[in-house]
C-alpha positions as CSV (number, residue, x, y, z in Angstrom):
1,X,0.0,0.0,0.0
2,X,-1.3,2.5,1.8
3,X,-2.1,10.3,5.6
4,X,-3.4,12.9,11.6
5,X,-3.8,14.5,14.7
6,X,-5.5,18.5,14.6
7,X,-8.0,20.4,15.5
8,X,-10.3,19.0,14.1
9,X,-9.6,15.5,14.5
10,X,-10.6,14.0,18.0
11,X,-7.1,12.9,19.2
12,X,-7.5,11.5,22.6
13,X,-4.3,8.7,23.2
14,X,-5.5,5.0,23.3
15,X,-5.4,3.9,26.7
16,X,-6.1,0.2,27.9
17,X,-9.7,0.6,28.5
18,X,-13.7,9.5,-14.9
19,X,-13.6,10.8,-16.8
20,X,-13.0,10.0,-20.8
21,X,-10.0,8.9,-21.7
22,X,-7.6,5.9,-21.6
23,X,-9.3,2.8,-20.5
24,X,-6.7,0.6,-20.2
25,X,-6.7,1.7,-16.5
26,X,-10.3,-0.1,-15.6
27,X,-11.1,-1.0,-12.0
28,X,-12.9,-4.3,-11.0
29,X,-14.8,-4.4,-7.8
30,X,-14.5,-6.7,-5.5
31,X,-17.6,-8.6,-4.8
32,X,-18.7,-9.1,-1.5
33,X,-18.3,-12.9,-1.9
34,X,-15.3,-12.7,-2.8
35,X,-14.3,-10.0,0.2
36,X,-16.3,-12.5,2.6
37,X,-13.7,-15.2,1.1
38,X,-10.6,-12.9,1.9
39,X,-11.7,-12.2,5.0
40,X,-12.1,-15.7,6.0
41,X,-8.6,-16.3,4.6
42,X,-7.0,-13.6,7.2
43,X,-9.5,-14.5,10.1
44,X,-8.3,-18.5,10.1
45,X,-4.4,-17.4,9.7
46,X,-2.9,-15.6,13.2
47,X,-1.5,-12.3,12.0
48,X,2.3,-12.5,12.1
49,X,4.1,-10.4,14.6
50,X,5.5,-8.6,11.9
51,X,2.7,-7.1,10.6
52,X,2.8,-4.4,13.2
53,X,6.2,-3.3,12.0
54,X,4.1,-1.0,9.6
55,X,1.2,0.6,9.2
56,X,0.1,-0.9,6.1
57,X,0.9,-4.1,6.7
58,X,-1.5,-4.3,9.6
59,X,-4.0,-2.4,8.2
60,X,-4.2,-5.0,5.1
61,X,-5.1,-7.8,7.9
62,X,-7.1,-5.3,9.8
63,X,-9.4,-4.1,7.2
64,X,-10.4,-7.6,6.1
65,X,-10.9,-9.5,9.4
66,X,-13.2,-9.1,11.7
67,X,-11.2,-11.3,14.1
68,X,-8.9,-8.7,13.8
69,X,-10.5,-5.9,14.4
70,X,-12.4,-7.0,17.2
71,X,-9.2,-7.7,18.9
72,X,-7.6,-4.0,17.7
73,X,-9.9,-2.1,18.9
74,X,-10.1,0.3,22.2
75,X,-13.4,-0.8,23.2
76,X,-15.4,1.5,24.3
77,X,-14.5,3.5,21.5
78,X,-14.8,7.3,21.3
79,X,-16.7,8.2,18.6
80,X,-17.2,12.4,17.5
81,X,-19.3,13.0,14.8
82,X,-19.6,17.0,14.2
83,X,-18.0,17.9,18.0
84,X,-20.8,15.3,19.6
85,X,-19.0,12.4,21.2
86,X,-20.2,9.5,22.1
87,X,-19.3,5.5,22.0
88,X,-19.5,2.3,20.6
89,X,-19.1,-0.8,22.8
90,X,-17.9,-4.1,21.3
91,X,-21.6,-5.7,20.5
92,X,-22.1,-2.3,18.7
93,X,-19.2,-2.7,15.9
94,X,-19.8,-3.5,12.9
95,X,-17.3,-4.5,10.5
96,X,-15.6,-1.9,8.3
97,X,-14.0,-3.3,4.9
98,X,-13.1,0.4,4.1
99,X,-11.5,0.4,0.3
100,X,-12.0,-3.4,0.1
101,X,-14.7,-4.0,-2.0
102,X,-14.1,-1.1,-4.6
103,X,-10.4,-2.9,-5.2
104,X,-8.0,0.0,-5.1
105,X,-7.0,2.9,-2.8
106,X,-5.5,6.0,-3.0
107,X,-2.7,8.2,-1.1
108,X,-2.5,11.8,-0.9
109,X,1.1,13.1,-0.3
110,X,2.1,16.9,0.1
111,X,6.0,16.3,-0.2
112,X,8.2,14.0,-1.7
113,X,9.5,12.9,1.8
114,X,6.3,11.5,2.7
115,X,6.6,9.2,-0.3
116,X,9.0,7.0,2.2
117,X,6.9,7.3,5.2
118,X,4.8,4.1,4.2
119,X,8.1,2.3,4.9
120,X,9.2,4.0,8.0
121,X,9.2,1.2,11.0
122,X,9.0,4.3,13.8
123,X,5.9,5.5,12.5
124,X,3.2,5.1,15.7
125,X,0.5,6.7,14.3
126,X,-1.3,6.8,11.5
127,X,-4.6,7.8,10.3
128,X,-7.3,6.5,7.9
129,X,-9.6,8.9,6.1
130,X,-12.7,8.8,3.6
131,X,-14.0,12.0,1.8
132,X,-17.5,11.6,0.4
133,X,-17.7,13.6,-1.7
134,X,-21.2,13.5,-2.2
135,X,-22.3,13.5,1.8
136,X,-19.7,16.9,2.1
137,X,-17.8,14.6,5.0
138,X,-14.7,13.0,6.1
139,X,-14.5,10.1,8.2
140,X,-11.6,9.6,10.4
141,X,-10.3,6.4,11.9
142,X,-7.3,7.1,14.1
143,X,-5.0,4.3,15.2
144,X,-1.8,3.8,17.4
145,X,1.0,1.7,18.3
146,X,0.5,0.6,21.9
147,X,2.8,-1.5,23.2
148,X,4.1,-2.2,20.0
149,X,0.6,-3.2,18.5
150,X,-1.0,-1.4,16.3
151,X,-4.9,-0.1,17.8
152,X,-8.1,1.6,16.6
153,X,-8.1,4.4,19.5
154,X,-10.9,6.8,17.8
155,X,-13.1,7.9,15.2
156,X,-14.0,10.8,14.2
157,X,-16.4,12.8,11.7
158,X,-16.2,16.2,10.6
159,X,-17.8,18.2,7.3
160,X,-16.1,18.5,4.5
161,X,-15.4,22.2,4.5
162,X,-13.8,21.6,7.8
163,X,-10.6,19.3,6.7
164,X,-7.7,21.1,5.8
165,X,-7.5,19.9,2.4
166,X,-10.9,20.7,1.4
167,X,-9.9,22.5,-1.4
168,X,-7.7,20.2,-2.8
169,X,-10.0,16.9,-2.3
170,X,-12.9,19.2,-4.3
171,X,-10.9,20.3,-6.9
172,X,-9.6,16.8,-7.7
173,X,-13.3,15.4,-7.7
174,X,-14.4,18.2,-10.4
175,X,-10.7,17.3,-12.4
176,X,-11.6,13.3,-12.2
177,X,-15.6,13.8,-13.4
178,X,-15.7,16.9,-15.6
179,X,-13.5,16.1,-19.1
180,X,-13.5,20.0,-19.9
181,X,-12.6,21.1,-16.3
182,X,-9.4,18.8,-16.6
183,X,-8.1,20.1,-19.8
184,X,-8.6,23.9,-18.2
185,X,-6.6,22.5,-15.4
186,X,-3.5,21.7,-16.9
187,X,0.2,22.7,-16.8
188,X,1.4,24.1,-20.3
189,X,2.7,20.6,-20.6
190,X,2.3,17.3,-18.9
191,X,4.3,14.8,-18.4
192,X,3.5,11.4,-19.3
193,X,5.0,8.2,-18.5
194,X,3.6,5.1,-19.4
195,X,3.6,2.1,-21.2
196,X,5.0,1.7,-24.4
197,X,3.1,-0.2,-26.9
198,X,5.5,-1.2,-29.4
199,X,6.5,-2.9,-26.4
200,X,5.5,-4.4,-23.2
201,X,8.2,-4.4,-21.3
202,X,9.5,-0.7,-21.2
203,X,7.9,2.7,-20.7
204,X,7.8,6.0,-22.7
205,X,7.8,9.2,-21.8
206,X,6.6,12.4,-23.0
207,X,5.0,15.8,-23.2
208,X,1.6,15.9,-24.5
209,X,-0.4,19.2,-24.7
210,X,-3.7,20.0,-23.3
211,X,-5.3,19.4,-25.9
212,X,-3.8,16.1,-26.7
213,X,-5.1,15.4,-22.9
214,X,-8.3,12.7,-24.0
215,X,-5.9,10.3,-25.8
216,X,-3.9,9.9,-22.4
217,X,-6.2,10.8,-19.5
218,X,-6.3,8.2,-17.4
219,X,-9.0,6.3,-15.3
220,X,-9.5,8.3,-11.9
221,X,-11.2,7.4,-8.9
222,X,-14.1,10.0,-7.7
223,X,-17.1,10.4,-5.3
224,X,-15.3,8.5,-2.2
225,X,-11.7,9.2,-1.7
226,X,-9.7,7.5,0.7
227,X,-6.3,8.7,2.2
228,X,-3.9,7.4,4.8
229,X,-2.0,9.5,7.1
230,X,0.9,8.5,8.5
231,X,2.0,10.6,11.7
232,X,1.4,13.9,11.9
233,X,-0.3,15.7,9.0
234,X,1.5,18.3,7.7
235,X,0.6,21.7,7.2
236,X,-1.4,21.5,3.8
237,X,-1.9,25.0,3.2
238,X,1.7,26.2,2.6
239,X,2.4,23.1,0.3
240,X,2.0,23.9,-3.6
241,X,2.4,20.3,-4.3
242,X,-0.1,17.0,-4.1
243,X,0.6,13.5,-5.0
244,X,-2.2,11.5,-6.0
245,X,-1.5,8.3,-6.0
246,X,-4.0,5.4,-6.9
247,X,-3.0,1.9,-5.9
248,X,-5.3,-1.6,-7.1
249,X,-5.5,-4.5,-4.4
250,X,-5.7,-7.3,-6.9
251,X,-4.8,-5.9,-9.6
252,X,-1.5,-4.4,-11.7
253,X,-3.1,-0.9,-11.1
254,X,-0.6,2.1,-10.3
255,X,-1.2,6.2,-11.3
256,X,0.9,8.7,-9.7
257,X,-0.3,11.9,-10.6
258,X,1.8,15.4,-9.4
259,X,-0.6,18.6,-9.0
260,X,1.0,22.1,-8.7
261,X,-0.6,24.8,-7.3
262,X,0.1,28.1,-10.0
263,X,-1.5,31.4,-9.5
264,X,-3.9,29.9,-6.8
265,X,-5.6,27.2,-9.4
266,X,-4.4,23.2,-9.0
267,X,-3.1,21.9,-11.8
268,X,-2.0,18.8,-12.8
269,X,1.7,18.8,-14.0
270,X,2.8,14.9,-14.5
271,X,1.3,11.5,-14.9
272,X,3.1,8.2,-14.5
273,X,0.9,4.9,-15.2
């Protein structure tokens, strides 16, 4: 795989109690049957010690056992949905699959250093997030490393408007659902990197021009966006930059796309498929 603790988020520590385009980049969604079957998979096979080493690698197991995340969670667990709190007790949970049924995830990165925080072992917190778009909120699932395992310590739910890259996460569902609105936000030139076909072991790359943008655009995720968090979240607001990055679960799926803030608009500067 695989972006928290603010204002906004409720950070209390865990204690022991498309648009056209390309369509070469298609997503399959994982049925539920077939989520059901990987999550009986992970429930009947103990979770290696490992595993809690990183985020992601816990968060795989987490996300598709319910084994798992009945024993990973800080029961009662805090819940503050629009600065209400209140909790739910262990009989209450129900399972979360988060981005397992739709077959891919996506990161959101504000600097390049980040990019090698998915592999950083002293990472001890770590945050999961999903925008819908749609609903104008973010739901927040904060976890951390107690005693060395990794824990569900609180959730949180705030509007839209209220996360600190709201403008961003709105501006890239208008780019990833409107075809005119992308090629109006576009560098000069992107960059392009991907596949070659004359052959199917290398890559080209290229600059194409805004209006060459349909023949290239690739397949982009919209209406529910997920991120992950890892540590801290940065200051978003003094960052020009966002990597987009969209990751399959089954699949051979991989876009990184580089937006650039220029004159106040996002645009997007470099694609790599």
């Amino acid at each position: 795989m695989a972006v928290i603790v603010m204002t906004v988020l409720f950070s209390t520590g865990c204690t022991e109690k498309n648009s056209g385009g390309s369509d070469s980049l298609t997503v399959d969604t994982l049925s539920a049957d077939t989520v059901d079957s990987i999550s009986k998979v992970v429930d009947s096979t103990p979770m290696p010690s490992a595993a809690d080493e990183l985020f992601d690698d816990f968060f795989f197991n987490f996300a598709g056992s319910r084994k798992v995340q009945m024993s990973r969670i800080i029961f009662p667990l805090t819940k503050v949905e629009n600065g209400k709190s209140s909790v739910i007790d262990k009989a209450q949970w129900q399972v979360e699959h988060y981005f397992m049924k739709q077959g891919y995830y996506t990161l959101i990165f504000d600097n390049k250093k980040q990019l090698n925080i998915m592999k950083d072992t002293t990472v001890n917190e770590a945050t999961v997030e999903r925008a819908s778009m749609a609903k104008g909120r973010v739901t927040q699932w904060h976890f951390e490393r107690v005693r060395g395992l990794w824990k569900l310590c609180s959730i949180s739910v705030i509007p839209l408007k209220q996360h600190p890259d709201a403008a961003f996460l709105m501006f890239y569902n208008r780019f990833a659902t409107d075809q005119q609105f992308q090629q109006s936000s576009l560098t000069e030139y992107v960059t392009f990197t991907g596949p070659d076909p004359e052959d199917d072991f290398s890559t080209m790359t290229g600059e194409i021009m805004p209006e060459q943008w349909p023949m290239f655009a690739p397949w982009m995720p919209s209406g529910t966006i997920y991120n992950i968090v890892y540590g801290k979240r940065t200051a978003h607001a003094t960052s020009n930059v966002r990597y987009f990055l969209v990751r399959g679960i089954a699949n051979g799926l991989q876009t990184d796309m580089t937006f650039v803030r220029q004159g106040g608009k996002w645009r997007l500067k470099k694609v790599e498929t």
